[in-house]
Structures are given as C-alpha cells and as structure tokens.
C-alpha positions in Angstrom: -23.0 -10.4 -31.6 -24.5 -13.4 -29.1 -22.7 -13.4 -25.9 -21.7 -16.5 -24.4 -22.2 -17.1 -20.9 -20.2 -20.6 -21.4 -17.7 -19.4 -23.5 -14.1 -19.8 -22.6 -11.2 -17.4 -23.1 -7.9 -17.6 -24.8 -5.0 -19.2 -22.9 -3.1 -16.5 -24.3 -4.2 -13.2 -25.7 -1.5 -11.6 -27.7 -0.5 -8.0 -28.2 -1.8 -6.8 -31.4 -0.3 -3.1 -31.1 3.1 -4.1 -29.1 5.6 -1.9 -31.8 3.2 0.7 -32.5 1.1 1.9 -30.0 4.2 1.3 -27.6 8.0 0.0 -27.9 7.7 -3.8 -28.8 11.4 -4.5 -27.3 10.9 -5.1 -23.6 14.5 -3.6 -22.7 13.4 -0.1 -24.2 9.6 -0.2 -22.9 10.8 -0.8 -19.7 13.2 2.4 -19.9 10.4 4.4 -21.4 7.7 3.5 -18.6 10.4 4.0 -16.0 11.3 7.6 -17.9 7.4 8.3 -17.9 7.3 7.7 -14.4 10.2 9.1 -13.3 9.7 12.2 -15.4 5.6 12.9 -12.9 6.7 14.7 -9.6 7.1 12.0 -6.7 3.5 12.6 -4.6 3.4 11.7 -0.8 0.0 10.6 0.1 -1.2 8.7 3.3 -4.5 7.5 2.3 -5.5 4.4 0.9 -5.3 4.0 -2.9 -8.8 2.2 -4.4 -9.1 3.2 -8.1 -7.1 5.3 -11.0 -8.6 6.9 -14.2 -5.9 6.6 -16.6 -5.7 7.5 -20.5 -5.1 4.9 -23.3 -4.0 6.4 -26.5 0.0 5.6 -27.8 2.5 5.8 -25.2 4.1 8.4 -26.9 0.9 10.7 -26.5 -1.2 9.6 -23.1 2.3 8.3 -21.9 3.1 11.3 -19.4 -0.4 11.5 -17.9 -0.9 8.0 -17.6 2.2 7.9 -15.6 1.5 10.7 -12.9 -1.5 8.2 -12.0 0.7 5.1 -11.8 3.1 6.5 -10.1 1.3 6.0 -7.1 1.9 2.3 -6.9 5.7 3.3 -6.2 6.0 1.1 -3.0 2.6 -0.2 -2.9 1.9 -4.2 -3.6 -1.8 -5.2 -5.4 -2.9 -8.6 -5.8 -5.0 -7.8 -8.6 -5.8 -4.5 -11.2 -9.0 -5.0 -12.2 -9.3 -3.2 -15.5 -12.3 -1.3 -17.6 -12.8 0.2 -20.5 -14.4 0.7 -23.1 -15.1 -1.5 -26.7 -14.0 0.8 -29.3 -14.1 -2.3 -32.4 -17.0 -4.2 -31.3 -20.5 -3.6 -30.5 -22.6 -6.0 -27.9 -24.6 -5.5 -24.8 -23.4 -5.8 -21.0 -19.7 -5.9 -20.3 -17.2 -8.8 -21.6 -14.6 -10.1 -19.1 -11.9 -12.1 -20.0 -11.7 -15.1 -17.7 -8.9 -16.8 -17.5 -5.3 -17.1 -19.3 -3.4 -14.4 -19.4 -2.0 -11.0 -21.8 1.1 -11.0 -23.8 3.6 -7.7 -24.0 6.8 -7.5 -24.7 7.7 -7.7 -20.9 5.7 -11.5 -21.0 2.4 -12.7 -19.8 0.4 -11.3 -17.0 -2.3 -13.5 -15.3 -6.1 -12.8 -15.9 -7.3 -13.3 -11.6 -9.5 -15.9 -13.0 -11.9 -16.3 -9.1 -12.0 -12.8 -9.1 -13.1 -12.3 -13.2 -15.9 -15.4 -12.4 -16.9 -13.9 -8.9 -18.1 -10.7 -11.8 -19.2 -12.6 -14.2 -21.5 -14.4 -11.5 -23.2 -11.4 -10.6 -24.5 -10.1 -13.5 -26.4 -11.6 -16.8 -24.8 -9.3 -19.1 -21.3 -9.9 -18.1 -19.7 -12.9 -20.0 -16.9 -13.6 -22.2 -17.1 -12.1 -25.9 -13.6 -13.4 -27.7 -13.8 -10.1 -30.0 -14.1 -7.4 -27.3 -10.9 -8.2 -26.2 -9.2 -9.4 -29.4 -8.0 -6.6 -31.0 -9.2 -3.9 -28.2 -6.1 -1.5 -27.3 -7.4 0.1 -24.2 -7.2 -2.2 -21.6 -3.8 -3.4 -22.6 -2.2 0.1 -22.6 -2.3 0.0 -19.0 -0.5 -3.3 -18.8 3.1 -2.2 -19.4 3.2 0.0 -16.4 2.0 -2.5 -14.2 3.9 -5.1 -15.2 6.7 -2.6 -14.6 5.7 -1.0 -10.5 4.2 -4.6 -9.9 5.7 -7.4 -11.7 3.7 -9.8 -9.9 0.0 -8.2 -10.3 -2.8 -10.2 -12.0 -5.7 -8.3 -13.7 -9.3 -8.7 -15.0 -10.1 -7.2 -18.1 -13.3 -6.1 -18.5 -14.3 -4.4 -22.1 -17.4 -2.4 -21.7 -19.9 -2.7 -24.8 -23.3 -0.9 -23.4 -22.3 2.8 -21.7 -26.0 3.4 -21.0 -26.8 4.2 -17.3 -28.3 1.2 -16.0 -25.7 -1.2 -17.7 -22.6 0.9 -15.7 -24.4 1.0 -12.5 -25.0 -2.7 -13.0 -21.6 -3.5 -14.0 -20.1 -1.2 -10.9 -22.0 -3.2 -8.4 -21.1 -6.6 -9.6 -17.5 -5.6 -9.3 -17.8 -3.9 -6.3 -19.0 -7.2 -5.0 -17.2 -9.4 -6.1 -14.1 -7.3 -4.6 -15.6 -6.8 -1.5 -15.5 -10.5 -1.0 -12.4 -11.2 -1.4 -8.7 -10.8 1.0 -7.1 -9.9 -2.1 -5.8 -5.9 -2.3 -7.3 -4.8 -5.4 -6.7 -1.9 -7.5 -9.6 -0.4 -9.7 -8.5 1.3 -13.2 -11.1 3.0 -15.7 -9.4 3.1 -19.0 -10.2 6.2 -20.9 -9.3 9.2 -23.1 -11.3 12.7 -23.2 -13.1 14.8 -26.3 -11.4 14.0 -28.9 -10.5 16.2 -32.4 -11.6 19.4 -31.0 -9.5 22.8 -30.6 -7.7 22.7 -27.5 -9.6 25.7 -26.5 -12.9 23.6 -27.2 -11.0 20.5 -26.0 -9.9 22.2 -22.3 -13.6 23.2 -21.7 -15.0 20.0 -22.3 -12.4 17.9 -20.3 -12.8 20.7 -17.5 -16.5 19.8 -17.2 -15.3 15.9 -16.6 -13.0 16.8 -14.5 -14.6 18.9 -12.3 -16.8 16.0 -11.9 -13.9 13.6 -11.7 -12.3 15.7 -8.3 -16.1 15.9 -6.9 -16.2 12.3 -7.3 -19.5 12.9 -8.8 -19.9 9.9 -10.6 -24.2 10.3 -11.5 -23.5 14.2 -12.3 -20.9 12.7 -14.3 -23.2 10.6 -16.1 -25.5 12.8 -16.3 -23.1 15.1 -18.9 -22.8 11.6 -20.9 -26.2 11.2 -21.8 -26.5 14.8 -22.7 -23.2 14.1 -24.9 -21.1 11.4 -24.8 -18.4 13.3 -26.7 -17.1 14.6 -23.2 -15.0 10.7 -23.0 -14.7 7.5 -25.3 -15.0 5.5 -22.1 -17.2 7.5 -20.1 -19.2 4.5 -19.0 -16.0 2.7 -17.4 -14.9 5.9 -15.9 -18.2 6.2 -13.9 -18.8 2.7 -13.2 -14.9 2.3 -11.8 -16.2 5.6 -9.8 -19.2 4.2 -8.6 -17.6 0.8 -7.3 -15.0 2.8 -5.9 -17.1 4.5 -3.8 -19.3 1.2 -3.0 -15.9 0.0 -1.7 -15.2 3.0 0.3 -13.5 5.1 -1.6 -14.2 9.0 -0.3 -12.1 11.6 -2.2 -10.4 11.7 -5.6 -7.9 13.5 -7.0 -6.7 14.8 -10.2 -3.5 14.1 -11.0 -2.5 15.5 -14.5 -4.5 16.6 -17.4 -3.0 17.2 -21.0 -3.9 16.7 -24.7 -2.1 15.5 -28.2 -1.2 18.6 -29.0 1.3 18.8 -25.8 3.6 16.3 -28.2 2.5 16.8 -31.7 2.3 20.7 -31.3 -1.4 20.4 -33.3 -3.4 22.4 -31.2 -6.4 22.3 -33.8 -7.4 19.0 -33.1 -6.6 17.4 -30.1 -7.5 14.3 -28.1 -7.5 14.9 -24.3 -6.4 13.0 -21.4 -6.6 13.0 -17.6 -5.2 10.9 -14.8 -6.8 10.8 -11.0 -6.6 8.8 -8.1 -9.6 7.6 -5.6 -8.8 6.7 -2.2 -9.9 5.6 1.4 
C-alpha cells in the first residue's frame, strides 16, 4: 500500500460495526456506557490526567474495563482525544492519521481536530493519510462512544498505527508529543489496545501481568523491549508505548492501573481468553 502524503480524508467516516460490536440505537448505547461507567468505583484523584490505555474488543466484553479508565473524565473538559491504535486489516509503513471530517456513531459525528492531526502529520514522513487504515478499523472507534458520552463536545485524531517496530513508535510518540505541546488546547492521550489473546487465563494472567507491571512502572522501553521478544504480550503494543512515551515527553510522571480482566469474565470460557487492561498517566 503507497501512502499518500496529499491524500485527503473522508468528510464522513461511517461506523461499520455500530449494531454489533456495540448497540447501534443511540438511546440504549448511551444507557449502556452510562451503566459501564457507573457500574467502575467513582476514583478521587488530584493530579493532572495526560493519557489512558484502554481496551477495544465488543462493548459487551472490554466494556467494563474500558470504562474504569474513562471514568476519569467525570468532570473534567478536553479539547481534543487524540487516539492510537493499532491496524489490525491493513498493512503499510509509518502511522495513518485521519485529517479532517469527522466519525459517525449512533450518538452523531465527532470532529477529527484537523490543526492538531496536520501539526502530526507535519512532523513526520511516515505519517500521512491511508483511506484503508481507518476504513473498516474497529479499534479506534470503540473509544468514541464513551467520549461522545463524558464529553459531548471533544474532537479527536485518529491515528492507526501500521509499523509497531521500535523506531517507527518512538518516531510516531515524538511527533505527537510535539505537535501537542504546541498547542493551548487540553489534550487527552488514548492508546487503543487489547492484551494476549486465545490463551488459558492462567497463561493469559501471566502474560498481561508482565505488561502491566510495565504499564504501572511506566516503563514504556522495558515495555518494548517484551514486544520485540514477542509481540503476543498486546495487539497494539506499539500504540500503547508510543502514547506512553509522549505522555511522558509531555510530562506525564506516574501511571496507574485501573482495572484488568479477560473474555472469560463474560463468556465464562476460561480456555481461551482475550485480555484487557485500563490505566491512567498523569502530571
């Protein structure tokens, strides 16, 4: 696939999961977001939110864990999420970030931050905008719904990750972390990602534990370091590390871990499993 550095995104990109991955009426995915929310004990903290780590898989499954990391923005306004994650459909170099327009739900459109998506796109040769990342890609979207619900007026950047090698993250983490930097706008981080995935929870428990350890050290290079020995440990490793990295660029100094969990939690399958953590990083 040829990225385009003059290509230009989709006025509108619509959802092509809303239904199935989550509710498709916009009366009962409101209620269920709310219930996931609600249902994560309320958390008092002081310091200054910067980033989340957040799961993607159906609502029904990630929902809960997902949640206990959103629930942080209860009372607290952002201009702009930007959001990263990994290409699970389409294979390319760099990063592809959608540039302008917006994404459709079921709750309506939310705005792509289209300065803050070129300021990125500026600062690297391997970011641009590749139509197919985005098209049919389910991670970044499945943190939409509970933005559009704790901060109806939020815009976002979606960036879709193709290349999780080293150098393309650290890249990719400094172009975002400058481009935030200068800006006035508040701007949240989020690093889409689910854990191992079809092990034993047994297997599935010690895996996750490595990331997480890693996660609540806010280790982001020893964290890399356990991808390129197997990137099994996270589908969107890469993102989880590079949202890390500019995190910490930005001034971010502790993380925490805010709920861990797998598939089998819902389905009751605890031979293979797909695990999922939430955490927070904060200044």
């Amino acid at each position: 696939m040829s990225p385009d550095k003059n290509a230009v995104g989709s006025q509108v990109r619509r959802s092509p999961i809303a239904g199935t991955w989550y509710p498709g009426q916009p009366n009962i995915l409101t209620q269920t977001i709310r219930e996931l929310i609600d249902g994560n004990e309320s958390i008092e903290e002081s310091r200054e939110l910067v980033g989340l780590i957040c799961p993607h898989a159906g609502l029904r499954y990630s929902g809960p864990i997902a949640a206990a990391g959103y629930r942080l923005l209860e009372g607290s306004r952002f201009d702009t999420a930007v959001l990263v994650g990994p290409s699970h459909y389409e294979h390319f170099t760099g990063a592809s970030v959608f540039l302008r327009g917006a994404f459709e739900t079921p709750l309506g459109r939310i705005g792509v931050d289209e300065s803050l998506a070129t300021a990125i796109e500026a600062r690297d040769s391997e970011i641009c905008f590749i139509a197919e990342a985005h098209d049919r890609e389910h991670c970044l979207e499945m943190q939409v719904p509970f933005l559009q619900v704790l901060n109806p007026e939020i815009s976002i950047v979606p960036i879709v990750i193709g290349d999780q090698r080293r150098e393309n993250v650290e890249s990719i983490a400094q172009a975002i972390a400058d481009a935030v930097s200068e800006t006035s706008k508040r701007v949240l981080l989020v690093a889409s990602s689910d854990l191992s995935h079809y092990k034993s929870a047994e297997l599935a428990a010690r895996m996750d534990g490595k990331v997480s350890r890693f996660v609540e050290g806010f280790d982001e290079r020893g964290l890399m370091d356990l991808l390129e020995k197997n990137h099994e440990h996270a589908c969107g490793g890469g993102p989880i590390v590079a949202v890390m990295m500019a995190a910490k660029i930005l001034g971010a100094t502790t993380t925490r871990l805010m709920r861990y969990g797998d598939s089998g939690d819902v389905t009751g399958d605890k031979l293979q499993v797909v695990g999922y953590l939430s955490a927070a990083m904060f200044r």
